[in-house]
N, C-alpha and C positions, 0 to 999 in steps of 0.2 A: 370492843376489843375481844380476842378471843380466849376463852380460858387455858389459860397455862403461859399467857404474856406476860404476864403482870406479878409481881410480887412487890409489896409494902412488907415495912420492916421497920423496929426502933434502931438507933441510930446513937449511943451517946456524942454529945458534942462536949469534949472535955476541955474546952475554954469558958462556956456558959455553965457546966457541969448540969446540962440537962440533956433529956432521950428527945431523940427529934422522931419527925416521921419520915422517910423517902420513899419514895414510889421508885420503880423500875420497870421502865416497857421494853420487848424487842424491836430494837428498828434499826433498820437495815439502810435506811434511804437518807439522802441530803439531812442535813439539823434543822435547815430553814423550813423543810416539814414536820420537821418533829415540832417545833414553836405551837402552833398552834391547840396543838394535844396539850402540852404543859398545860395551857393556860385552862384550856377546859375542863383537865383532872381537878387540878387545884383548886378552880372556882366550884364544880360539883359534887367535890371532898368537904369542900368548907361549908357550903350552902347546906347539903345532905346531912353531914352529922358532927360539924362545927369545928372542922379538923385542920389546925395547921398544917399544909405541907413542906417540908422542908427544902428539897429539892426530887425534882421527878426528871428520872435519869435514863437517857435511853442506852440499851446495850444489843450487842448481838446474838445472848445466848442467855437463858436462866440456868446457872447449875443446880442441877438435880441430884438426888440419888439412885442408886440402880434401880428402888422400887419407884421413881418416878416424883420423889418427894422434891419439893423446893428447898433449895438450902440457903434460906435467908442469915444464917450465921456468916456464909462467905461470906454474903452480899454486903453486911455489915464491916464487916472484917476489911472488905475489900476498898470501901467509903472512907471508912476512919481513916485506913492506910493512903488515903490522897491517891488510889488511885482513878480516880472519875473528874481529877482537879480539870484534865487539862478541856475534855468534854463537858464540862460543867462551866467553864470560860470563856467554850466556844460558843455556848446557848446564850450566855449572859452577853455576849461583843453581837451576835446575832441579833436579840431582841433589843438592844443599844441602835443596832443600824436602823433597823426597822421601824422602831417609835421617834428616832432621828428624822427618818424619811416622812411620818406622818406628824410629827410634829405642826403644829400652830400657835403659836402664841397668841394668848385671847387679852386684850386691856381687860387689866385687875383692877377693884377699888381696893381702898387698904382691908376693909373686913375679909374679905377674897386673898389678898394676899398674908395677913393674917390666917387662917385658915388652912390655907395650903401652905404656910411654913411650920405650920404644928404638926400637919400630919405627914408630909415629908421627913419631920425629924426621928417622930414616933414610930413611922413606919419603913424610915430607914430606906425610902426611892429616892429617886431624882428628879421626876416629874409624874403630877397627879392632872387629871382630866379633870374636865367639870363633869364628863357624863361617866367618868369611870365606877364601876360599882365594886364594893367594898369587899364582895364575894370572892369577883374574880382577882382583887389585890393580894386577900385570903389576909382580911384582917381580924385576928381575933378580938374576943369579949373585952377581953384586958387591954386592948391596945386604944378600941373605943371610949371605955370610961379614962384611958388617960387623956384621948382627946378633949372631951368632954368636962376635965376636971381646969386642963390648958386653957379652952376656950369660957370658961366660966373667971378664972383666973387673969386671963388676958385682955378680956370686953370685958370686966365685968360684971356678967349677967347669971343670973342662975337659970339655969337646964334643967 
């Protein structure tokens, strides 16, 4: 990406009353291109230096100011205020169609299905891969040891 695309910025989310993180890229083209970028910020944000993303939002312009600065205040401003609701629904029915299209249903034993109903709830999707990795779901620390406390509690077993 090139410098001066991109702006990250805290974000309060005042239903959870926590700061989130968003990313902001220019882009100009289809959303069904942009999909692919999400996923790769997100999994290399999280991988790199352990970082929830919240949502990584494409737009057509970063506001600056006249020296050239970024003004992530708007960008915030502009987030909380619902405006990015309707572009942010579109990425979500996008990436819905898309995992729809590549969908496969694989026969579950119960441990497996087990398993994937803890971390569907924990982590709040609709459908988990066998080969998806945790990176690119961008699950944090704390999401893990709740899985981990589920799956002890549920078979069981100690971890």
């Amino acid at each position: 990406m090139d410098l001066g695309k991109v702006a990250v910025c805290g974000v309060h989310d005042a239903q959870t009353r926590q700061d989130r993180i968003v990313v902001f890229v220019m882009h100009t083209k289809k959303i069904e291109l942009f999909l692919p970028l999400v996923q790769r910020l997100k999994s290399h944000l999280n991988y790199r230096g352990g970082w929830h993303i919240q949502d990584v939002v494409p737009i057509r312009r970063i506001p600056k100011t006249t020296s050239g600065k970024v003004q992530r205040y708007k960008l915030a401003q502009s987030y909380e205020q619902g405006e990015f609701d309707v572009v942010l629904a579109s990425l979500t029915e996008a990436a819905r169609n898309i995992q729809e299209a590549n969908y496969a249903p694989v026969p579950q034993g119960e441990i497996e299905q087990k398993l994937i109903g803890i971390c569907q709830a924990i982590l709040n999707v609709q459908s988990i891969g066998k080969e998806d990795s945790y990176f690119d779901i961008g699950v944090t620390s704390l999401q893990l040891v709740q899985i981990v406390d589920q799956l002890e509690e549920q078979l069981g077993i100690h971890i």
